[in-house]
VOGU-3710 file (C-alpha; in Angstrom, 3 decimals, decimal comma):
1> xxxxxxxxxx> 0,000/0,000/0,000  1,356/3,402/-0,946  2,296/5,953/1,689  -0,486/9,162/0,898  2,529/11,522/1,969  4,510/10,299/-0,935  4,747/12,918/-3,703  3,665/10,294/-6,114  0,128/10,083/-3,989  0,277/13,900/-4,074
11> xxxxxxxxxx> 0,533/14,073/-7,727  -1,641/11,209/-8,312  -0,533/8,288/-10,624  0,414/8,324/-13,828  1,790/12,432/-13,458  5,155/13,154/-14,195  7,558/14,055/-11,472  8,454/17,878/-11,534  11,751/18,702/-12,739  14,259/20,562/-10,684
21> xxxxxxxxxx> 13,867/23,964/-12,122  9,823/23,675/-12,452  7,812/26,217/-10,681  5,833/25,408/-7,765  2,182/25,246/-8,948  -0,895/26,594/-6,762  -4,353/27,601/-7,123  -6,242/30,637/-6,034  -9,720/30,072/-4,816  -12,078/33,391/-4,539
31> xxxxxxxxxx> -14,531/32,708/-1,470  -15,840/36,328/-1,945  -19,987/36,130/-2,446  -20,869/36,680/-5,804  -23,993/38,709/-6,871  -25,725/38,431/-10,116  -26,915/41,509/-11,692  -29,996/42,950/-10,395  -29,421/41,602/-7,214  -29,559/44,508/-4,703
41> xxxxxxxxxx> -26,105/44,750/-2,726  -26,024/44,515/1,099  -26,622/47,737/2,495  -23,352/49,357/3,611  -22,486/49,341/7,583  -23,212/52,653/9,487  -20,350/54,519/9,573  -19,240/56,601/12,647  -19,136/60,419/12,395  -15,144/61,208/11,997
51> xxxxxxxxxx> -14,485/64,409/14,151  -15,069/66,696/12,313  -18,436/66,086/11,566  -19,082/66,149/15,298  -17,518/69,795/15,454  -19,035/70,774/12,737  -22,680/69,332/14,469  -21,598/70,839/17,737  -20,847/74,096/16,070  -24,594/74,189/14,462
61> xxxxxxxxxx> -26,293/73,276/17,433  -24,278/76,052/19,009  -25,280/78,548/16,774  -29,032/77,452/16,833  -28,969/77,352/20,546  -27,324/80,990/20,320  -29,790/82,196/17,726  -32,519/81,237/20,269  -31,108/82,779/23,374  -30,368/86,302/21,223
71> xxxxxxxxxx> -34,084/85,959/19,842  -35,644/84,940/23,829  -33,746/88,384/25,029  -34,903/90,246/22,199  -38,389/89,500/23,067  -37,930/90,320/26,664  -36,323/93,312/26,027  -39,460/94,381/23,666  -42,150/93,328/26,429  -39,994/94,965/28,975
81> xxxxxxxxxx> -39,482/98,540/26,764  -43,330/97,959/26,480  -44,188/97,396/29,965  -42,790/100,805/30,954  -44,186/102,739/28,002  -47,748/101,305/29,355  -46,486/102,274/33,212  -45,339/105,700/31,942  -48,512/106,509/30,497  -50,703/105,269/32,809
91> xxxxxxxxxx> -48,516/107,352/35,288  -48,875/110,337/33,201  -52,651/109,840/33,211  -53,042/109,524/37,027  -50,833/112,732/37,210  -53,095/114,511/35,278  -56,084/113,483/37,094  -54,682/114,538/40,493  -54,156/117,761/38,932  -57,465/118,648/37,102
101> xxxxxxxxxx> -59,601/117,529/40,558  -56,817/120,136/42,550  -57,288/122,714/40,006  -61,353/121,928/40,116  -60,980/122,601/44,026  -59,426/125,983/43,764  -61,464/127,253/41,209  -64,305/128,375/43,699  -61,858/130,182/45,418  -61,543/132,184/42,457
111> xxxxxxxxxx> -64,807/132,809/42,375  -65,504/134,035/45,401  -62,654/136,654/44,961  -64,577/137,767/41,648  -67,153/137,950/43,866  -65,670/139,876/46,891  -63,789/142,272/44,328  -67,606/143,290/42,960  -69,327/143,660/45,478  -65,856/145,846/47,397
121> xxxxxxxxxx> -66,589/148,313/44,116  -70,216/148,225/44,346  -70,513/149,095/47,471  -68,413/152,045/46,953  -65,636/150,833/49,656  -62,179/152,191/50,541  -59,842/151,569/47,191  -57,509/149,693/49,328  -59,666/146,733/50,267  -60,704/146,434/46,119
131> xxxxxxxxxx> -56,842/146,721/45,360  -55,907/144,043/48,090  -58,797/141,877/46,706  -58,147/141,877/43,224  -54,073/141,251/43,791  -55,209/137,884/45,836  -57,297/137,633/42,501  -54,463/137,752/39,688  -51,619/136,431/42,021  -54,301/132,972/42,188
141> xxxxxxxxxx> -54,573/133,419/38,379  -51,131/133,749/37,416  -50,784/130,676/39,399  -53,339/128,536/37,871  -52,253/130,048/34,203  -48,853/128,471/35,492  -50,553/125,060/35,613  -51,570/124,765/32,236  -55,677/126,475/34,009  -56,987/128,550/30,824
151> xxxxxxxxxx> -60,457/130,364/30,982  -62,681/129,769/28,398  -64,174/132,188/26,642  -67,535/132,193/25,946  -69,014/135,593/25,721  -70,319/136,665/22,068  -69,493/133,464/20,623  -72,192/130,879/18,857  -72,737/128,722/22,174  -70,920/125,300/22,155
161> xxxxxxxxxx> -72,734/122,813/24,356  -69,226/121,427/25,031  -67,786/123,890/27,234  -70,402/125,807/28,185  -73,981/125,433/29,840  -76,629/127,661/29,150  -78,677/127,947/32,503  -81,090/130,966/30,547  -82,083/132,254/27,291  -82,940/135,861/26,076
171> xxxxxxxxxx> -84,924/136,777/23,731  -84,147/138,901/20,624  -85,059/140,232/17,244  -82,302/140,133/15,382  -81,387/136,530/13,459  -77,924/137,294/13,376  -77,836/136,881/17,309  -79,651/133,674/17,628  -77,613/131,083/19,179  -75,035/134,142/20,615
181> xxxxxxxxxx> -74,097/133,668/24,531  -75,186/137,519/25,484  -73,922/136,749/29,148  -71,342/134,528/30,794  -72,796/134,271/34,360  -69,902/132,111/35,558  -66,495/131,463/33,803  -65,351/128,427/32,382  -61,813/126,518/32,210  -59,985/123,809/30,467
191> xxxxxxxxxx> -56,501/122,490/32,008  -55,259/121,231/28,094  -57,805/119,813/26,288  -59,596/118,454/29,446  -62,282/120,763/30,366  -62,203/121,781/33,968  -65,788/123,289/34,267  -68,146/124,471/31,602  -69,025/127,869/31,672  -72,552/129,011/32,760
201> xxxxxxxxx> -73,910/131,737/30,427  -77,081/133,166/28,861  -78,241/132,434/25,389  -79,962/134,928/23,239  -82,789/132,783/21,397  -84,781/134,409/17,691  -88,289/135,507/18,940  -90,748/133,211/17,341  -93,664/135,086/14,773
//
């Protein structure tokens, strides 16, 4: 029986014996899986990010995260700039208020020195009361002209129901005067464009026929 580790076994029988400067033979096998065409390939392996795709991820999510911050302030800083505008104004408005209703209280002051200073003439009294009277009076005026305090003037004028309040009419022939305020009993004022206290006058009215 023939040894199998004999070249002759190895070549099998009947092959001739190499010669001395013969090449060694050998045989390359391709175990690689083969694919015919239309056959869809294997889907490629995830790869993992290199580094600089993470930077350049970490540097976009910076930037968004920054984007949001800058436009979170900017909204606060719009609500806030709002927030005051609203306080200033209502401030302003509560300001004013306080002011007309103090203005309204000294008003009847006024009056009464209009009052004082008329009857001090028509009662034919000393000149130095009337002079002491009507300084009080134009010292108090100068002082609520300071404040913004403006009469209103009413006398002659087509009456305007809204500053004035006709408490009597008079009646006349002439067409041009109908409507005319003929007599401002009491003065009226406006601090601005708020009115303070209509004035109280007489209204000429066209004599019916």
């Amino acid at each position: 029986m023939a040894d199998p580790k004999t070249p002759e076994t190895a070549r099998g029988a009947g092959a001739p014996a190499p010669g001395p400067d013969a090449e060694p033979s050998f045989t390359v096998v391709d175990r690689r899986p083969r694919y015919d065409e239309g056959d869809p390939a294997p889907d490629d392996p995830p790869r993992e990010p290199t580094v600089v795709q993470e930077l350049r991820a970490r540097v976009e999510e910076a930037e968004r995260r920054t984007r949001e911050i800058s436009a979170a302030y900017r909204k606060i800083d719009q609500e806030r700039d709002a927030f005051r505008e609203r306080l200033s104004r209502d401030l302003e408005r509560r300001v004013d208020i306080a002011r007309a209703e103090l203005m309204r209280r000294v008003l009847p002051v006024l009056d009464d020195l209009d009052r004082a200073l008329a009857a001090a003439r028509g009662a034919g009294r000393e000149a130095g009361l009337a002079e002491g009277v009507a300084l009080i009076r134009e010292r108090l005026r100068q002082a609520l002209a300071a404040e913004g305090v403006e009469a209103i003037h009413t006398s002659g004028e087509p009456f305007d129901p809204g500053v004035a309040e006709a408490v009597s009419t008079e009646i006349t022939a002439d067409p041009a005067m109908n409507g005319v305020v003929v007599e401002e009993l009491e003065p009226g004022y406006r601090l601005g464009a708020a009115l303070l206290r209509p004035a109280r006058v007489r209204v000429a009215r066209l004599a019916e026929e």
